[in-house]
C-alpha positions as CSV (number, residue, x, y, z in Angstrom):
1,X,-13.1,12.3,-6.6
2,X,-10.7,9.7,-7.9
3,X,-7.3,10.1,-8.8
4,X,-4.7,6.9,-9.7
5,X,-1.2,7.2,-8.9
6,X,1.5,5.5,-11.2
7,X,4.1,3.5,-9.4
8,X,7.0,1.7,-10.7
9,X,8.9,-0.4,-7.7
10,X,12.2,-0.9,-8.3
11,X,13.0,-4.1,-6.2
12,X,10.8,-7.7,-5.8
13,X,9.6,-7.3,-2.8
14,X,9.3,-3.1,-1.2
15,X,7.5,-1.1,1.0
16,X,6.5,2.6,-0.7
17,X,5.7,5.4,1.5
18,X,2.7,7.4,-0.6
19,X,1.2,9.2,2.6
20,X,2.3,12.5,0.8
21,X,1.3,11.6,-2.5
22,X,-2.6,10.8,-1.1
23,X,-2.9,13.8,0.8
24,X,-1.8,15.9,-1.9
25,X,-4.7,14.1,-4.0
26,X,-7.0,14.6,-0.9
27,X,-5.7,18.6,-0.8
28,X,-6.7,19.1,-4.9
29,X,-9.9,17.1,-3.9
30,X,-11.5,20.2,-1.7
31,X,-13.0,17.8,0.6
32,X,-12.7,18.8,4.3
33,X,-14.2,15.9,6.1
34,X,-14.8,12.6,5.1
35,X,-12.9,9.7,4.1
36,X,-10.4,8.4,1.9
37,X,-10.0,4.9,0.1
38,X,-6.5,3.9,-1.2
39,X,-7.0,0.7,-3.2
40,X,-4.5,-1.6,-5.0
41,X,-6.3,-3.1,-8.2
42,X,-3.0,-5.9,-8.3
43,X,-3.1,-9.8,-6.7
44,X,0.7,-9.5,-6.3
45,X,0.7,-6.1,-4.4
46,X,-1.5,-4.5,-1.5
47,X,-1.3,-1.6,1.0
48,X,-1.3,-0.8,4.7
49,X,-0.6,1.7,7.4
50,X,2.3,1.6,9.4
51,X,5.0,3.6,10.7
52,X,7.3,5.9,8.4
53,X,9.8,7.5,10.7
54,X,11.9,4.8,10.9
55,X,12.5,2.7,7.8
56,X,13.9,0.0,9.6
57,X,10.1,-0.8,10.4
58,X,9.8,-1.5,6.8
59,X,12.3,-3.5,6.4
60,X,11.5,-5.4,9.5
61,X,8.1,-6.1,8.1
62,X,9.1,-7.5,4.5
63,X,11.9,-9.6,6.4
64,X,9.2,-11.4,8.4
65,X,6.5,-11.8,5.3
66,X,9.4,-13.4,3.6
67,X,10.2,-15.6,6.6
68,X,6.8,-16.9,7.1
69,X,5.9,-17.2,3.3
70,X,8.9,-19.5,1.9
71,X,10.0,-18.8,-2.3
72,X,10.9,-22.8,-1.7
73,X,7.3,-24.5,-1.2
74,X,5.6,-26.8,-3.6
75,X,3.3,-24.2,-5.2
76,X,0.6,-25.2,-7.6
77,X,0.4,-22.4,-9.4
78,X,3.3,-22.7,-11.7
79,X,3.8,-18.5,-12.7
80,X,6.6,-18.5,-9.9
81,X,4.3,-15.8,-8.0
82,X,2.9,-17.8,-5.7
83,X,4.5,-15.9,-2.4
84,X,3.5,-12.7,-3.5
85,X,-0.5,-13.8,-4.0
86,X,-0.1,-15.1,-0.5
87,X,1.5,-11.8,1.2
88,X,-1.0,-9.4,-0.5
89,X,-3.7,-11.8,0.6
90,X,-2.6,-11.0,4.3
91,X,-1.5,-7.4,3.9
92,X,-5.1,-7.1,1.8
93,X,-6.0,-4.1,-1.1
94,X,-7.3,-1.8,0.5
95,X,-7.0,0.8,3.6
96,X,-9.3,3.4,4.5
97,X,-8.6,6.7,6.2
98,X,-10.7,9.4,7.9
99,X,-10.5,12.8,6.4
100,X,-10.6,16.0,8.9
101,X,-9.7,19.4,8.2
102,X,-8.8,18.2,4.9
103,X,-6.1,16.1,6.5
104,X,-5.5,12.5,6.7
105,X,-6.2,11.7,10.0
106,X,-3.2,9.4,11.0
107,X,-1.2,9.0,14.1
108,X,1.5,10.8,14.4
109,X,4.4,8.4,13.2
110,X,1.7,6.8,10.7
111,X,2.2,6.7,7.1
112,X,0.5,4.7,4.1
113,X,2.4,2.2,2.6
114,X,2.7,0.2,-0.8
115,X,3.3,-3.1,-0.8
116,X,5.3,-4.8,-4.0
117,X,5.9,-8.5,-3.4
118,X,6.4,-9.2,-7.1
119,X,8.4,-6.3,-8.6
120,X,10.0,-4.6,-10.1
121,X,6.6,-3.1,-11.8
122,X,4.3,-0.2,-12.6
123,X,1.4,-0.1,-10.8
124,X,-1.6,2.2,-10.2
125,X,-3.3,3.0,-6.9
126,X,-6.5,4.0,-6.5
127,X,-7.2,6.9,-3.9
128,X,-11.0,7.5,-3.5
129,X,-12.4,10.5,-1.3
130,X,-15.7,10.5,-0.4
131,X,-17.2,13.9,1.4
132,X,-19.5,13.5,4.4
């Protein structure tokens, strides 16, 4: 089963909890064990896991990204987008979950996270599970 979920960010660079969003799509899905793919299909954008109990994790990761990836180098590529194909690079496209119970089978202060590092935008995400 596939489903895509619409996103629109509303700041340049943000961290979007969809945990709730991809288990409700791996709920409707019926499968009770396997595993689940959330994929970004964006250069300027990617997803990871990390913790959602405490926003200020967020926060804390977006403030280093900036730090380490300047707005003020001598980029090449002349779109003005260059930080953002360089942080989704790192934080990568894709994450992959395993499925039990018909749960995502995260740790207990893990959630799954958007990554926008050149919004505001609508985007799609990509949330694959696969039965085993």
């Amino acid at each position: 089963m596939l489903a895509t979920l619409e996103i629109k960010t509303t700041g340049k660079t943000e961290l979007v909890d969809l945990t709730a969003q991809i288990q409700q799509a791996v709920g409707e899905s019926g499968v009770l064990e396997g595993l689940c793919q959330v994929y970004v299909p964006h250069t300027t954008a990617g997803v990871t896991i990390n913790e959602n109990a405490d926003p200020s994790v967020a926060a804390d990761i977006l403030m280093v990204l900036n730090r380490l990836i300047s707005d003020r180098e001598p980029y090449r590529h002349l779109e003005g987008n260059s930080p953002a194909h360089i942080k989704a690079s790192l934080v990568g496209p894709q994450v992959f979950v395993p499925i039990s119970r018909g749960r995502l089978l995260l740790g207990t202060w893990q959630g799954i996270f958007f990554c926008e590092f050149d919004g505001p935008r609508h985007r799609r995400v990509h949330v694959k599970v696969i039965a085993t």
